[in-house]
N, C-alpha and C positions, 0 to 999 in steps of 0.2 A: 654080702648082700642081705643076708638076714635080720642084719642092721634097721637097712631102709622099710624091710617090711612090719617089723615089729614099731618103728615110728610111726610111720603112717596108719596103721589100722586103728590107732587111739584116735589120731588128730580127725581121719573122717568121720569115725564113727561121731563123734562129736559134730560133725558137719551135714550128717542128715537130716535131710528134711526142710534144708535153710539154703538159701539163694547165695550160690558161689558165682564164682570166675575162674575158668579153666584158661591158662594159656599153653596151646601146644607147641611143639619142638619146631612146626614148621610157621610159628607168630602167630595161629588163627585163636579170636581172643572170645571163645564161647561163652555163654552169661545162662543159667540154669538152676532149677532145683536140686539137688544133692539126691537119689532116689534109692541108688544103692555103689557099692562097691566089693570088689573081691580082693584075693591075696597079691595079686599083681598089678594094684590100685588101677584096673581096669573102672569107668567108671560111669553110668547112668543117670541120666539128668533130663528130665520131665521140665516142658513149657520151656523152651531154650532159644536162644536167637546167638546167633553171630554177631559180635559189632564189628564193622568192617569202616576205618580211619581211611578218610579223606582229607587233604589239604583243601579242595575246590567244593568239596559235599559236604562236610564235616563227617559224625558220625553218622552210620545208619546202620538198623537191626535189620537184620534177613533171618525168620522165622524157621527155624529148623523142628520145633516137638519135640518128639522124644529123640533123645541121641546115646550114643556109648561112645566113648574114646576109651582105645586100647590103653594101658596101664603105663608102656613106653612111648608114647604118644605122647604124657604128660609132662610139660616141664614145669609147670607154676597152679599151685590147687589153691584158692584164698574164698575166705566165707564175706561176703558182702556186708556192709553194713546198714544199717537202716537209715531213712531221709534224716536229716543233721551232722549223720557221720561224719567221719575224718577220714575216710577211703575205704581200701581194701586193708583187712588182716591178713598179710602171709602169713603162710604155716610152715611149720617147720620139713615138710613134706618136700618143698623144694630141696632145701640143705642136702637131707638124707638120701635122695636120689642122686644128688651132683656126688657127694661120698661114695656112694654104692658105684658109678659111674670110673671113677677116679680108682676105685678098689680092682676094679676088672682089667685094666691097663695095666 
């Protein structure tokens, strides 16, 4: 598992300060500032909304502020791109969890 740690703390540390997309284990797809993180990519995200998929609604943001997700909480960490983009950048941050995950089995 020390694997997954030593990956991720480069990839976030690169990712603060900049408007990500957290998806967690249970699908909920948080949209936020990057604000800090620790050794168990626990994580804090300033100005944040939920986007919550509708077939009948489409999308809609439900305004959360400040937030932290637990570090196992995390399945997918990607840094947004800005207006013209071409989507989400994942990070390697995924990989390394699902590794570490598969290591413990």
């Amino acid at each position: 598992m020390a694997t997954a740690r030593a990956m991720s703390a480069p990839t976030l540390t690169n990712m603060l300060d900049a408007r990500v997309s957290v998806i967690t284990n249970d699908g909920r797809h948080i949209v936020g500032t990057l604000r800090g993180f620790d050794q168990v990519t626990n994580v804090i995200l300033e100005d944040c909304a939920e986007r919550v998929y509708s077939s009948e609604s489409g999308v809609e943001e439900a305004p959360l502020g400040v937030y932290m997700i637990r570090g196992d909480n995390v399945c997918v960490n990607a840094r947004r791109r800005r207006r013209g983009g071409r989507g989400i950048e994942w990070t390697e941050d995924a990989r390394a969890r699902s590794n570490a995950r598969d290591a413990k089995d």
